[in-house]
KEMITI-258998 format. One record per residue (C-alpha): x negated, y, z negated; residue in one letter; residue number from 1. Coordinates in nm, 3 decimals, m for minus. Each point is the difference from the previous one (the first is absolute). Example, Ala and Ser with C-alpha at 12.3 -4.5 7.8 and 13.67 -1.06 7.14 Angstrom:
% KEMITI-258998
<<m1.230, m0.450, m0.780>, "A", 1>
<<m0.137, 0.344, 0.066>, "S", 2>
//
This chain:
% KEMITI-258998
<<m3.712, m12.883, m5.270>, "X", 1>
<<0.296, 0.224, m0.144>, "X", 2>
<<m0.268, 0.229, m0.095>, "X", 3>
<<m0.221, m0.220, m0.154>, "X", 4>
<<m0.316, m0.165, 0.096>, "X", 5>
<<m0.112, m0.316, 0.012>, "X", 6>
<<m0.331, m0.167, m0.069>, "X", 7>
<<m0.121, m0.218, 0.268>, "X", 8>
<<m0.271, m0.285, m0.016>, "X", 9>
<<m0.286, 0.064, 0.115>, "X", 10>
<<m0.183, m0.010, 0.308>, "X", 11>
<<0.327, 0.118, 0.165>, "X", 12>
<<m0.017, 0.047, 0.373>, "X", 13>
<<0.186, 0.042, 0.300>, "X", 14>
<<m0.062, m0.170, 0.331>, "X", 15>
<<0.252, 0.071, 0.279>, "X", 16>
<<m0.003, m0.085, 0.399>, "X", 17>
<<0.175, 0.285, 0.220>, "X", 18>
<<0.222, m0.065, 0.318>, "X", 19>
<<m0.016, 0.200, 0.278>, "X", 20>
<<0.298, 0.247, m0.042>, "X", 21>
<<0.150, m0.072, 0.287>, "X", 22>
<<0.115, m0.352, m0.155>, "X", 23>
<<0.339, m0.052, m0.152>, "X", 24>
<<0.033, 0.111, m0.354>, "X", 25>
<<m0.331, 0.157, m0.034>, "X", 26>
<<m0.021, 0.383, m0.153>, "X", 27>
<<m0.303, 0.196, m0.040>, "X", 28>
<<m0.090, 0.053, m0.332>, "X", 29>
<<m0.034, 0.411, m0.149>, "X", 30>
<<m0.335, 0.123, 0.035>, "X", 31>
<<m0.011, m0.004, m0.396>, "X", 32>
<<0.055, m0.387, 0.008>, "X", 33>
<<m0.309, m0.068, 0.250>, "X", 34>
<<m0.208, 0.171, m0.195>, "X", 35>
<<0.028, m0.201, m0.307>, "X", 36>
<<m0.176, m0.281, 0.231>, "X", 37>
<<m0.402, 0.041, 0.041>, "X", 38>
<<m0.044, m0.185, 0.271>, "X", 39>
<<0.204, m0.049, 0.361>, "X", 40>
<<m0.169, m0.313, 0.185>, "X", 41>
<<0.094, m0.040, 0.338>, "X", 42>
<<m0.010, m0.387, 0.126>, "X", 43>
<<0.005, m0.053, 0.375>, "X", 44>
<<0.115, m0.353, 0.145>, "X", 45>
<<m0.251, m0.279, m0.102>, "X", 46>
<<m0.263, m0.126, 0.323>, "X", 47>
<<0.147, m0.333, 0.126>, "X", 48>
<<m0.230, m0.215, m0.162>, "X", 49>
<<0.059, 0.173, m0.315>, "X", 50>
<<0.387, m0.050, 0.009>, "X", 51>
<<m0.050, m0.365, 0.159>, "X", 52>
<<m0.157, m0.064, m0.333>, "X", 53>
<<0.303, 0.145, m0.215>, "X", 54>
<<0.234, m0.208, 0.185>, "X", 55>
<<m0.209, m0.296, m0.057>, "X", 56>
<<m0.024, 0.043, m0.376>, "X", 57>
<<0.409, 0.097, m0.055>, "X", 58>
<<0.146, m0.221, 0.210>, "X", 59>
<<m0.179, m0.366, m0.063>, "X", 60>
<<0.062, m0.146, m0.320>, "X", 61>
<<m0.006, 0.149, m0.376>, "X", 62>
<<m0.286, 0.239, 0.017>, "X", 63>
<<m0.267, 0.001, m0.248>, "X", 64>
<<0.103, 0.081, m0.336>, "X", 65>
<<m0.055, 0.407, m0.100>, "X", 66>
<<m0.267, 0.062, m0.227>, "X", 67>
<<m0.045, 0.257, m0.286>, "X", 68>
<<m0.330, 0.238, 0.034>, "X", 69>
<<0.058, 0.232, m0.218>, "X", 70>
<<0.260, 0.128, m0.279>, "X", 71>
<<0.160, 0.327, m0.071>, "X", 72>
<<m0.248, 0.062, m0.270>, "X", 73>
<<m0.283, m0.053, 0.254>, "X", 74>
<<0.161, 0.253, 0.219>, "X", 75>
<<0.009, 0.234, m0.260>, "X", 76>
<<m0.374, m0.037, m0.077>, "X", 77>
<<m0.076, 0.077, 0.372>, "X", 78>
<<0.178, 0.314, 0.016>, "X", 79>
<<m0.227, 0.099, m0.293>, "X", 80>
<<m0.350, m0.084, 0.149>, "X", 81>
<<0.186, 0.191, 0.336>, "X", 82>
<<0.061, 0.313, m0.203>, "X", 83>
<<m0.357, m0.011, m0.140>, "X", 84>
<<m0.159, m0.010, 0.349>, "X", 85>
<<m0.213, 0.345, 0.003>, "X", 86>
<<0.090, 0.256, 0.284>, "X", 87>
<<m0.231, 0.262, 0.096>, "X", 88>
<<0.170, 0.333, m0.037>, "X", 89>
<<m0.056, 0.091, 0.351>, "X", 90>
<<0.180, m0.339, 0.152>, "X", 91>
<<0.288, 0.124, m0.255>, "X", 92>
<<0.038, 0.342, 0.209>, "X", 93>
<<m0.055, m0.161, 0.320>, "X", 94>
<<0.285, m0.189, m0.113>, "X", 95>
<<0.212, 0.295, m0.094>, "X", 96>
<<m0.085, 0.199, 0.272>, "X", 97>
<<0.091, m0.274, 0.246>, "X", 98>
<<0.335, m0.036, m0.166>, "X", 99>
<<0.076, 0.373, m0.023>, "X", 100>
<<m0.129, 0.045, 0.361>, "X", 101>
<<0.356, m0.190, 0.126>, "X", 102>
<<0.202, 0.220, m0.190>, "X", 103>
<<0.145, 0.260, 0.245>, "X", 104>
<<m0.044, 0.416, m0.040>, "X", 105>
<<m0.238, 0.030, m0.237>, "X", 106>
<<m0.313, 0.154, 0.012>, "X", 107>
<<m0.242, m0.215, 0.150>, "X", 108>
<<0.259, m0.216, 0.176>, "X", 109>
<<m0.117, m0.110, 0.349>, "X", 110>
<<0.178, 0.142, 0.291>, "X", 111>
<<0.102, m0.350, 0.126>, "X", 112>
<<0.132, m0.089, m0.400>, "X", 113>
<<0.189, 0.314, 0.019>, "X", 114>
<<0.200, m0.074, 0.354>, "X", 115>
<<0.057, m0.358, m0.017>, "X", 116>
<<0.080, m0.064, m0.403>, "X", 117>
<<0.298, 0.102, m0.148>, "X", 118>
<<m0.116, m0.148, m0.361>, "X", 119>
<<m0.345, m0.042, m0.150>, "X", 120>
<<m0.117, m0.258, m0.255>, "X", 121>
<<0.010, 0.058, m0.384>, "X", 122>
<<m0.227, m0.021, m0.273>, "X", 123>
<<0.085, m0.360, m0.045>, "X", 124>
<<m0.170, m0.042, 0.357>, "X", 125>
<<m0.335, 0.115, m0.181>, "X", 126>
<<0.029, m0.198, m0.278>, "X", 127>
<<0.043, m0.342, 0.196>, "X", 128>
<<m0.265, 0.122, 0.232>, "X", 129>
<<m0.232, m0.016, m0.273>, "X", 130>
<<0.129, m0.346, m0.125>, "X", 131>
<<0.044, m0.159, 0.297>, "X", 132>
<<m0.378, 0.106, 0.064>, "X", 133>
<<m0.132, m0.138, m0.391>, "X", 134>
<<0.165, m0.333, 0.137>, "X", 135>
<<m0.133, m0.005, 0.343>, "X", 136>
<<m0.348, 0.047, m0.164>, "X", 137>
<<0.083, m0.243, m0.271>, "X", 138>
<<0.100, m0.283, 0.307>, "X", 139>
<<m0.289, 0.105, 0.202>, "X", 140>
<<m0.255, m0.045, m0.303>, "X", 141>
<<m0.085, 0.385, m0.079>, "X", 142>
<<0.032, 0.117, m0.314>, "X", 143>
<<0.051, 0.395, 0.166>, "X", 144>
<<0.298, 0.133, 0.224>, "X", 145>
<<m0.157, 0.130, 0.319>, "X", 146>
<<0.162, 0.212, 0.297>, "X", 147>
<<m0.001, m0.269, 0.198>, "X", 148>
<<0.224, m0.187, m0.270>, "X", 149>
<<0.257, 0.341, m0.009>, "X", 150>
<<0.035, m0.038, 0.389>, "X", 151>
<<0.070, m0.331, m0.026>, "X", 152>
<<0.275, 0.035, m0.206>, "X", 153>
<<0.152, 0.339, 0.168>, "X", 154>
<<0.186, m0.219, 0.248>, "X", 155>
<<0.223, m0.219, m0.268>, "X", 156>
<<m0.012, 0.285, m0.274>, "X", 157>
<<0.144, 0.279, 0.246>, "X", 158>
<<0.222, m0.147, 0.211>, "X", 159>
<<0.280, 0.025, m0.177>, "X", 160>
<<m0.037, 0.290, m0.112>, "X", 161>
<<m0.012, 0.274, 0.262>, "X", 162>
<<0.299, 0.049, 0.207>, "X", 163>
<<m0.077, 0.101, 0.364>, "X", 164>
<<0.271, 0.207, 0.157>, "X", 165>
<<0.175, m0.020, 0.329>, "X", 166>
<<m0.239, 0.207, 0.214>, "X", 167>
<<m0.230, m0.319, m0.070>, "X", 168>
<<0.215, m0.261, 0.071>, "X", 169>
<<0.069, 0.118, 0.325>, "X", 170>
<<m0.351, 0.066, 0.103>, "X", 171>
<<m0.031, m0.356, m0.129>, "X", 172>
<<m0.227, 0.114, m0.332>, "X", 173>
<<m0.003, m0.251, m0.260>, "X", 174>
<<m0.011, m0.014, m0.393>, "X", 175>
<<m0.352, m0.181, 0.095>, "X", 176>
<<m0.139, 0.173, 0.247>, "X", 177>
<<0.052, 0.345, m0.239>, "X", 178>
<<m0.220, m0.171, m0.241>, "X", 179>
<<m0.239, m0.104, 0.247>, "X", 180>
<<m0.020, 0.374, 0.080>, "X", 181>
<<m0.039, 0.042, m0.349>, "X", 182>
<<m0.304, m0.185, m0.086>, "X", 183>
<<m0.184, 0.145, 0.290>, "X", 184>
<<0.096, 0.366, m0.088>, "X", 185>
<<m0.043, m0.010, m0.398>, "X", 186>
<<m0.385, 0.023, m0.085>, "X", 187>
<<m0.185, m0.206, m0.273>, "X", 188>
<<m0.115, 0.324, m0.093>, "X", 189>
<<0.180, 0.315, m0.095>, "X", 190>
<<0.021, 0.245, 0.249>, "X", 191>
<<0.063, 0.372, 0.008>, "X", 192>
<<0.332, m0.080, 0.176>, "X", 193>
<<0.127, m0.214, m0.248>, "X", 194>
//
Protein backbone atom coordinates (compact mmCIF):
# COMPACT_ATOMS: atom_id res chain seq x y z
CA UNK A 1 0.00 0.00 0.00
CA UNK A 2 1.51 3.54 -1.02
CA UNK A 3 4.41 1.58 -2.08
CA UNK A 4 4.88 -0.44 0.71
CA UNK A 5 4.13 -3.95 1.57
CA UNK A 6 2.48 -5.51 4.03
CA UNK A 7 2.98 -8.73 5.95
CA UNK A 8 0.05 -10.92 6.05
CA UNK A 9 -0.73 -13.89 8.52
CA UNK A 10 -0.32 -16.83 7.47
CA UNK A 11 -2.11 -19.41 5.72
CA UNK A 12 -3.60 -16.56 3.61
CA UNK A 13 -6.02 -17.65 0.94
CA UNK A 14 -8.55 -16.63 -1.34
CA UNK A 15 -11.82 -18.35 -2.03
CA UNK A 16 -14.21 -16.60 -4.44
CA UNK A 17 -17.66 -17.83 -6.25
CA UNK A 18 -18.10 -16.33 -9.94
CA UNK A 19 -21.51 -15.16 -11.51
CA UNK A 20 -22.30 -15.76 -14.79
CA UNK A 21 -21.40 -12.45 -16.63
CA UNK A 22 -24.40 -11.90 -17.92
CA UNK A 23 -25.73 -10.91 -14.25
CA UNK A 24 -25.95 -7.35 -13.09
CA UNK A 25 -22.77 -5.92 -11.77
CA UNK A 26 -20.57 -8.75 -12.63
CA UNK A 27 -17.07 -7.96 -14.67
CA UNK A 28 -14.68 -10.46 -15.80
CA UNK A 29 -11.62 -10.34 -14.11
CA UNK A 30 -7.95 -9.65 -16.39
CA UNK A 31 -6.45 -12.75 -17.39
CA UNK A 32 -3.52 -11.80 -14.90
CA UNK A 33 -6.08 -11.87 -11.95
CA UNK A 34 -7.41 -15.59 -12.81
CA UNK A 35 -4.30 -16.79 -12.82
CA UNK A 36 -3.33 -16.00 -9.37
CA UNK A 37 -6.20 -18.72 -8.50
CA UNK A 38 -5.04 -22.59 -8.87
CA UNK A 39 -8.03 -24.01 -9.08
CA UNK A 40 -11.61 -23.11 -11.04
CA UNK A 41 -14.34 -25.68 -9.64
CA UNK A 42 -17.36 -25.75 -11.47
CA UNK A 43 -20.60 -26.76 -9.22
CA UNK A 44 -23.70 -27.79 -11.13
CA UNK A 45 -27.25 -27.62 -9.32
CA UNK A 46 -27.42 -30.14 -6.37
CA UNK A 47 -29.77 -33.70 -7.25
CA UNK A 48 -33.15 -33.13 -5.49
CA UNK A 49 -32.56 -35.21 -2.69
CA UNK A 50 -29.37 -33.55 -2.12
CA UNK A 51 -30.91 -29.96 -1.99
CA UNK A 52 -34.14 -31.41 -0.09
CA UNK A 53 -31.59 -32.10 2.56
CA UNK A 54 -30.04 -28.43 2.60
CA UNK A 55 -33.37 -27.01 2.96
CA UNK A 56 -34.11 -29.28 5.74
CA UNK A 57 -31.00 -28.44 7.74
CA UNK A 58 -31.24 -24.25 7.11
CA UNK A 59 -34.57 -23.76 7.47
CA UNK A 60 -35.77 -25.84 10.81
CA UNK A 61 -34.48 -24.61 13.91
CA UNK A 62 -30.79 -23.43 15.07
CA UNK A 63 -28.60 -25.84 13.24
CA UNK A 64 -25.96 -27.71 14.91
CA UNK A 65 -23.30 -25.71 16.30
CA UNK A 66 -19.95 -25.37 13.77
CA UNK A 67 -17.09 -27.21 14.83
CA UNK A 68 -13.29 -26.49 14.61
CA UNK A 69 -11.11 -29.36 12.70
CA UNK A 70 -8.27 -27.88 12.20
CA UNK A 71 -6.24 -24.47 12.80
CA UNK A 72 -4.22 -22.27 10.59
CA UNK A 73 -1.10 -23.81 11.91
CA UNK A 74 -2.44 -27.26 10.90
CA UNK A 75 -3.02 -25.95 7.47
CA UNK A 76 0.29 -24.81 7.24
CA UNK A 77 1.77 -28.22 8.21
CA UNK A 78 -0.29 -29.82 5.34
CA UNK A 79 0.96 -27.71 2.69
CA UNK A 80 4.40 -28.94 3.85
CA UNK A 81 3.85 -32.79 3.76
CA UNK A 82 1.96 -31.64 0.09
CA UNK A 83 5.16 -30.05 -1.14
CA UNK A 84 7.21 -33.09 0.00
CA UNK A 85 5.05 -35.55 -1.99
CA UNK A 86 7.75 -37.08 -4.61
CA UNK A 87 6.93 -36.60 -8.42
CA UNK A 88 8.51 -38.66 -10.94
CA UNK A 89 10.27 -36.46 -13.41
CA UNK A 90 8.40 -37.79 -16.27
CA UNK A 91 4.69 -36.99 -14.65
CA UNK A 92 6.45 -33.38 -14.19
CA UNK A 93 6.86 -33.07 -18.18
CA UNK A 94 3.69 -34.69 -18.87
CA UNK A 95 2.52 -31.95 -16.85
CA UNK A 96 4.36 -29.25 -18.68
CA UNK A 97 3.81 -30.49 -21.88
CA UNK A 98 0.07 -30.69 -21.31
CA UNK A 99 0.06 -27.12 -20.17
CA UNK A 100 2.25 -25.77 -23.00
CA UNK A 101 0.25 -27.90 -25.52
CA UNK A 102 -2.90 -25.13 -24.99
CA UNK A 103 -0.78 -22.38 -25.64
CA UNK A 104 -1.46 -21.26 -29.27
CA UNK A 105 1.48 -20.96 -32.26
CA UNK A 106 4.13 -22.54 -30.90
CA UNK A 107 5.91 -25.32 -32.03
CA UNK A 108 4.24 -28.35 -31.14
CA UNK A 109 0.85 -26.67 -30.67
CA UNK A 110 -2.03 -28.89 -31.91
CA UNK A 111 -3.86 -27.77 -34.93
CA UNK A 112 -7.21 -27.65 -33.01
CA UNK A 113 -5.19 -25.46 -29.91
CA UNK A 114 -4.01 -23.24 -32.58
CA UNK A 115 -7.67 -22.40 -34.29
CA UNK A 116 -9.88 -22.34 -31.42
CA UNK A 117 -7.53 -20.59 -28.46
CA UNK A 118 -6.73 -17.21 -28.50
CA UNK A 119 -4.61 -17.57 -25.04
CA UNK A 120 -2.71 -20.51 -23.60
CA UNK A 121 -2.04 -21.32 -19.95
CA UNK A 122 1.12 -20.11 -18.03
CA UNK A 123 3.70 -21.57 -16.05
CA UNK A 124 1.59 -21.18 -12.99
CA UNK A 125 -0.77 -23.82 -14.79
CA UNK A 126 2.27 -26.35 -14.40
CA UNK A 127 3.03 -25.62 -11.14
CA UNK A 128 -0.61 -26.24 -9.69
CA UNK A 129 -0.78 -29.20 -11.95
CA UNK A 130 1.84 -30.70 -10.01
CA UNK A 131 0.28 -29.66 -6.60
CA UNK A 132 -3.00 -30.27 -7.22
CA UNK A 133 -1.70 -33.89 -8.24
CA UNK A 134 0.76 -34.30 -4.67
CA UNK A 135 -2.76 -33.59 -3.00
CA UNK A 136 -4.92 -35.78 -5.02
CA UNK A 137 -2.37 -38.58 -4.19
CA UNK A 138 -2.09 -37.43 -0.64
CA UNK A 139 -6.37 -37.72 -0.38
CA UNK A 140 -6.35 -40.86 -2.31
CA UNK A 141 -3.62 -42.54 0.05
CA UNK A 142 -0.45 -42.57 -2.43
CA UNK A 143 2.48 -41.24 -1.41
CA UNK A 144 3.47 -40.62 -5.57
CA UNK A 145 1.73 -38.18 -8.15
CA UNK A 146 0.64 -40.34 -11.06
CA UNK A 147 -0.77 -39.28 -14.65
CA UNK A 148 -3.85 -40.22 -13.77
CA UNK A 149 -3.66 -37.64 -10.74
CA UNK A 150 -2.32 -34.67 -13.50
CA UNK A 151 -5.52 -35.44 -15.62
CA UNK A 152 -7.54 -35.19 -12.91
CA UNK A 153 -6.64 -31.96 -12.05
CA UNK A 154 -6.29 -30.47 -15.82
CA UNK A 155 -10.00 -29.68 -15.74
CA UNK A 156 -10.02 -27.17 -12.48
CA UNK A 157 -6.25 -26.13 -13.01
CA UNK A 158 -6.81 -25.00 -16.79
CA UNK A 159 -9.93 -23.67 -17.06
CA UNK A 160 -9.32 -20.49 -16.32
CA UNK A 161 -6.63 -20.12 -17.87
CA UNK A 162 -6.87 -20.52 -21.63
CA UNK A 163 -9.01 -18.16 -23.46
CA UNK A 164 -10.85 -19.72 -26.47
CA UNK A 165 -11.58 -17.25 -29.20
CA UNK A 166 -14.65 -16.50 -31.17
CA UNK A 167 -14.26 -19.04 -33.99
CA UNK A 168 -14.97 -21.52 -30.94
CA UNK A 169 -17.72 -20.05 -29.45
CA UNK A 170 -19.62 -20.09 -32.41
CA UNK A 171 -18.92 -23.61 -33.39
CA UNK A 172 -20.02 -24.08 -29.79
CA UNK A 173 -16.20 -25.19 -28.50
CA UNK A 174 -15.78 -24.89 -24.93
CA UNK A 175 -12.94 -23.96 -22.38
CA UNK A 176 -13.67 -27.84 -21.36
CA UNK A 177 -14.03 -29.56 -24.17
CA UNK A 178 -10.33 -27.92 -25.42
CA UNK A 179 -8.93 -29.62 -22.48
CA UNK A 180 -10.66 -32.71 -23.07
CA UNK A 181 -8.92 -32.56 -26.49
CA UNK A 182 -5.98 -31.93 -24.63
CA UNK A 183 -5.55 -34.87 -22.50
CA UNK A 184 -6.25 -37.18 -25.33
CA UNK A 185 -3.68 -35.49 -27.70
CA UNK A 186 -0.68 -34.85 -25.14
CA UNK A 187 1.25 -38.25 -24.59
CA UNK A 188 2.58 -39.58 -21.19
CA UNK A 189 5.58 -39.94 -23.09
CA UNK A 190 7.63 -37.51 -25.06
CA UNK A 191 7.21 -37.61 -28.53
CA UNK A 192 9.20 -36.49 -31.53
CA UNK A 193 6.42 -33.91 -32.17
CA UNK A 194 6.57 -32.36 -29.02
Amino acid sequence: VAGQSMKLDEPFFVLATQNPIEMEGTYPLPEAQLDRFMLNIVIDYLPENDEVEVVRRTTAGPGEPVRQLFNGEDLIKCHRVVRRVPVAEEVVRYAVRLTAASRPNREGAPDFVNEWVNWGAGTRASQFLVLGGKTRALLAGRAHVTFDDIRAMAGPVLRHRILVNYRAEAEGVTVDSVIEKLIASVSEKKTAKM
